[in-house]
C-alpha positions in Angstrom: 93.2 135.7 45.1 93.2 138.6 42.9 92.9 138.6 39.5 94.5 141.5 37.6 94.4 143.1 34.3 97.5 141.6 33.5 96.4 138.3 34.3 93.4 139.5 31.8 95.5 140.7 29.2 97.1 137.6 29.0 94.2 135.7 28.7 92.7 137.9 25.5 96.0 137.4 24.3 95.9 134.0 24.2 92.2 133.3 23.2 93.2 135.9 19.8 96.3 133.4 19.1 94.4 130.4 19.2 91.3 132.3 17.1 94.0 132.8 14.3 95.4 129.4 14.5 92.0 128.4 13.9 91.5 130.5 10.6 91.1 128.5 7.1 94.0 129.4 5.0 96.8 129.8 7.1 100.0 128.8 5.7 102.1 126.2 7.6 104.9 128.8 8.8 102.1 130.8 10.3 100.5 127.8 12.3 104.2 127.0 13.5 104.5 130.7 14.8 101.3 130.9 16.7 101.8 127.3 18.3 105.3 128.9 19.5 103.6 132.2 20.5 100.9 130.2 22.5 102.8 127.6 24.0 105.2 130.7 25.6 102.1 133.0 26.8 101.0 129.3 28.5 104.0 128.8 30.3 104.2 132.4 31.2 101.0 132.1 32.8 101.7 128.8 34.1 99.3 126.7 31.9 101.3 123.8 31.1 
């Protein structure tokens, strides 16, 4: 199986959304935006 730079694009993608939901400080709307963002680039990769 190949693994492509899309599939590693994705990936980065993913690992800076969850970095920022991380962060101290982060209001409530933002954590409710990057759950939503990562929960879609999961099921686009087929993570769920």
């Amino acid at each position: 199986m190949r693994y492509t730079c899309a599939e590693y694009r994705e990936e980065m993608m993913l690992i800076g959304l969850r970095k920022q939901l991380n962060q101290e400080g982060i209001s409530e709307e933002k954590k409710k935006e990057l759950i939503k963002q990562i929960k879609k680039l999961e099921a686009e990769m087929d993570m769920t």
